[in-house]
C-alpha positions in Angstrom: 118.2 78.2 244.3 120.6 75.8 245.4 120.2 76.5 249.3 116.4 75.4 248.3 117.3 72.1 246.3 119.7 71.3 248.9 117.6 71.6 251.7 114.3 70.0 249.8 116.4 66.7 248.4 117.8 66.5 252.0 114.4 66.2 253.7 112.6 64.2 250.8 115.5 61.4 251.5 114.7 61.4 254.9 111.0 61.6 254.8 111.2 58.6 252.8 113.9 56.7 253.7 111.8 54.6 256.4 110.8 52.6 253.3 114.2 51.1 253.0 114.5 50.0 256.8 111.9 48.0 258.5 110.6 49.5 261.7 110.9 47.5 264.3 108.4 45.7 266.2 107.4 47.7 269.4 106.5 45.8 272.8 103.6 45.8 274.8 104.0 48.7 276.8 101.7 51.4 278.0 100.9 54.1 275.7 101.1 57.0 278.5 104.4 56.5 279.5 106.3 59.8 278.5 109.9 60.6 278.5 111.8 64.0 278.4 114.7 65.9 277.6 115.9 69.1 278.3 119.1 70.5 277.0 121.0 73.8 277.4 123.3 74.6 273.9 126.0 77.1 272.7 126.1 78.2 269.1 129.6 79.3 267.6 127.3 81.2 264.8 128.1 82.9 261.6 125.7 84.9 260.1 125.9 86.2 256.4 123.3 88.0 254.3 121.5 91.7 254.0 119.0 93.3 255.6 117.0 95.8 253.8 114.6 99.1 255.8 112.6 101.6 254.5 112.9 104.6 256.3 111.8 108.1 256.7 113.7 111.0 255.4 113.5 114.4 255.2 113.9 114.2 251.5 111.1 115.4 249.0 108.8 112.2 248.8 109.8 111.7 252.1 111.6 107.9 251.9 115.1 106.1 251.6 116.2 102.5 251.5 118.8 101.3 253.5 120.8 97.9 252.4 123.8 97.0 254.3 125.7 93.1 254.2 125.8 91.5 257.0 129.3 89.5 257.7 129.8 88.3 261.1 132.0 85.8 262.6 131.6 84.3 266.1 134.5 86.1 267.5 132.7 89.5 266.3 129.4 88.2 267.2 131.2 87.7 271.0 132.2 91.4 270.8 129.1 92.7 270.2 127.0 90.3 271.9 125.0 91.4 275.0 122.6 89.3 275.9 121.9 85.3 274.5 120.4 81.8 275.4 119.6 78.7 273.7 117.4 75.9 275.2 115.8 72.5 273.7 112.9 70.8 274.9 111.7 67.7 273.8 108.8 65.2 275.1 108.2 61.6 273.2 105.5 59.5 274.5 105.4 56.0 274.0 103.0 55.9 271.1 105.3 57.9 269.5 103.6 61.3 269.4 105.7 64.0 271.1 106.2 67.7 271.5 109.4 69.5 270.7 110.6 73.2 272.0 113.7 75.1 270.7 114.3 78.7 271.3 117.5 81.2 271.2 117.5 84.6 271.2 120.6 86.7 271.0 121.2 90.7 271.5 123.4 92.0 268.8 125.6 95.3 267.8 126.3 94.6 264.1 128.0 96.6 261.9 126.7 96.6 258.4 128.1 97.5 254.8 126.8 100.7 253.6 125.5 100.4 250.0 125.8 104.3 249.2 129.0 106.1 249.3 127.8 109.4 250.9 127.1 107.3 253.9 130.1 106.5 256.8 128.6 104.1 259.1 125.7 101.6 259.1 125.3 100.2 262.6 122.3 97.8 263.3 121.3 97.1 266.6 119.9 93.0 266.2 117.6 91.0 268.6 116.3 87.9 267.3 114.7 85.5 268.6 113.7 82.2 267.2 111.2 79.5 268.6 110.4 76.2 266.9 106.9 74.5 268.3 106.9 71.2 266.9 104.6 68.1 267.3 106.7 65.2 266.4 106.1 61.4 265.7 108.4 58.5 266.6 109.1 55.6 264.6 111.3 53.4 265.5 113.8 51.4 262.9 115.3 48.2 263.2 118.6 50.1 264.4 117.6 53.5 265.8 114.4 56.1 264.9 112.8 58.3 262.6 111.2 61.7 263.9 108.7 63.1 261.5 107.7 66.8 262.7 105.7 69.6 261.8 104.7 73.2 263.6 105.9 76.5 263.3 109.0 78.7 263.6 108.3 82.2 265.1 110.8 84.7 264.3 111.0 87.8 266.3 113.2 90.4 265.1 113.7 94.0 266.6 116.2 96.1 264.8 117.4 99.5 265.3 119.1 101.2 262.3 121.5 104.6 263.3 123.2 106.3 259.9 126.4 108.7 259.8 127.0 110.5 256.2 128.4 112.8 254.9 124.7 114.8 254.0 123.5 115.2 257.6 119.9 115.2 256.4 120.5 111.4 256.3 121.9 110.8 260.0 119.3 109.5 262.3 118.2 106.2 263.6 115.1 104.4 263.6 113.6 101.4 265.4 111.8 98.3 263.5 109.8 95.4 265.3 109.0 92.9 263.1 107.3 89.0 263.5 106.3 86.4 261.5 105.2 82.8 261.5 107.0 80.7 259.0 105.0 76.2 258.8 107.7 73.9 259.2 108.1 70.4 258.0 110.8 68.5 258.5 112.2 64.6 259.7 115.9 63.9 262.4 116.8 60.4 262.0 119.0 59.2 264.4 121.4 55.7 264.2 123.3 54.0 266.9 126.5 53.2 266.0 128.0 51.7 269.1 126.9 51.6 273.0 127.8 55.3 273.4 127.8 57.3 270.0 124.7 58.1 267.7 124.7 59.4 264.1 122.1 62.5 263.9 120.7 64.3 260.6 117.9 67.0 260.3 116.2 68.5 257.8 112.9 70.9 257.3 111.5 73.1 255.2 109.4 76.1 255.6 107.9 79.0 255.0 106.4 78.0 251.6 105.6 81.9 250.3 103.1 82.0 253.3 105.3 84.9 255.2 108.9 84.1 254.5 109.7 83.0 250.8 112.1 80.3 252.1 113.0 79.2 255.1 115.1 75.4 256.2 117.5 73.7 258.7 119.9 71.6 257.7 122.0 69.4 261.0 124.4 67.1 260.7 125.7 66.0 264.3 126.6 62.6 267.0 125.5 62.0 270.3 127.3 60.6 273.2 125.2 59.2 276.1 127.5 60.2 279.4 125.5 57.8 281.0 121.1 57.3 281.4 120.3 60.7 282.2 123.3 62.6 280.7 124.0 63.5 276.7 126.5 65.0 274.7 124.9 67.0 271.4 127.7 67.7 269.2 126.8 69.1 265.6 126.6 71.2 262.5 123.7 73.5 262.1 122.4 75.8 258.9 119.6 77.7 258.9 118.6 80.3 256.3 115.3 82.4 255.3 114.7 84.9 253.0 111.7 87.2 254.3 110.2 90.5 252.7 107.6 92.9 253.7 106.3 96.2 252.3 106.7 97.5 249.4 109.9 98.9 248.4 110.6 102.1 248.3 108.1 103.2 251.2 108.5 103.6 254.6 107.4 100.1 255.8 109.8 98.2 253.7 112.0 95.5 254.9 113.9 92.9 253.6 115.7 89.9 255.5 117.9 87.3 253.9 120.3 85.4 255.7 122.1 82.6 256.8 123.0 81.3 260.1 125.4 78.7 260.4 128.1 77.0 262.6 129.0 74.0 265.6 126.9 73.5 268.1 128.0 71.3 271.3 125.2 70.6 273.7 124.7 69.0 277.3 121.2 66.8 277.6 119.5 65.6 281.0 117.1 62.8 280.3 113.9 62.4 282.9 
């Protein structure tokens, strides 16, 4: 409950705190002018939670659930990670309406917390992928901007489960490819605060009970401009959800509630 009030009273404030600053007065330029940004991130990410599968057995009635915590640091994540990248794309034309394009994926050996004690070793085998399609609109402020957005966050997720016990009847492994499609809304305001540094905030919210109960972002960040073409992102970034599909207790069950969080340092080319 609180990671929703949180995340909702952050962006209310910003979707309405245009009404406090005056936006400025645009000039007279062309409407199809369009400018760009592309940026190439690292994320020192933590990720807490559980995951939740339903999974065959050989059991009468034929089905077990598997829970296991998930506790990972970035130095573990490092260890186990085999494959990662995170890229930003954003397009703002001068009428304000832009596009923006954010995906990571990362390829993970995590080791979860077994919930039974008959069973040794949970070891879950995590890619996750994560792309945010956004439309955005631009309004400027009388000191920097406000970027309204809304779109879509596609979560792709394939996990492969392998259990040791002590009743080999439950050792095996078992594969799980699972995608949904949470509607985002959300508002990044951005404030100069001298010729070279920027104050940054994000918020959205999404999901809504549509596929994932609840999902958000919360950033918190500055910029420094290198020079016209050249930007330094540095920032905080949260981002939780809470999906569930199936019905527990069968096969197809599966249950995802986590959070990712942690700093984020970024390098921007404008164009």
């Amino acid at each position: 409950m609180n990671k929703i009030v949180l995340s909702t009273a952050l962006v209310s404030s910003l979707l309405f705190s245009g009404g406090d600053v005056a936006p400025a007065e645009s000039p007279s330029v062309p409407e199809n002018t369009w400018n760009y940004e592309f940026q190439l991130y690292g994320l020192a990410i933590f990720i807490q939670g559980d995951a939740s599968f339903g999974r065959d057995t050989l059991l009468p009635g034929g089905i077990d659930t598997v829970s296991g915590d998930i506790d990972e640091t970035p130095s573990s994540i490092i260890d186990k990670l085999e494959m990662g990248a995170m890229a930003h794309f954003e397009a703002h034309q001068n009428s304000g309406w832009g596009l923006w394009l954010d995906y990571v994926f990362m390829n993970l050996g995590v080791g979860a917390a077994p919930d039974k004690d008959f069973i040794k070793n949970v070891d879950v085998g995590i890619y996750q992928g994560i792309l945010e399609a956004f439309a955005t609109y631009r309004v400027p402020l009388e000191k920097g901007y406000m970027d309204y957005f809304g779109g879509v966050r596609w979560w792709h997720n394939e996990f492969d489960l392998a259990l040791s016990s002590s009743l080999p009847i439950f050792n095996g492994t078992k594969h799980r490819t699972i995608d949904w499609y949470d509607p985002v809304l959300g508002a990044r305001w951005t404030y100069p605060m001298n010729e070279n540094w920027s104050f940054r905030v994000r918020g959205d919210v999404g999901g809504f009970g549509i596929e994932s109960d609840f999902s958000a972002v919360i950033e918190i960040g500055a910029l420094y401009d290198i020079n016209e073409d050249w930007q330094v992102d540095l920032r905080f970034k949260s981002l939780w959800v809470d999906y569930e599909e199936g019905a527990k207790g069968t096969a197809d069950y599966f249950a995802y509630d986590t959070v990712n969080f942690g700093p984020i340092i970024g390098i921007t080319y404008k164009f």
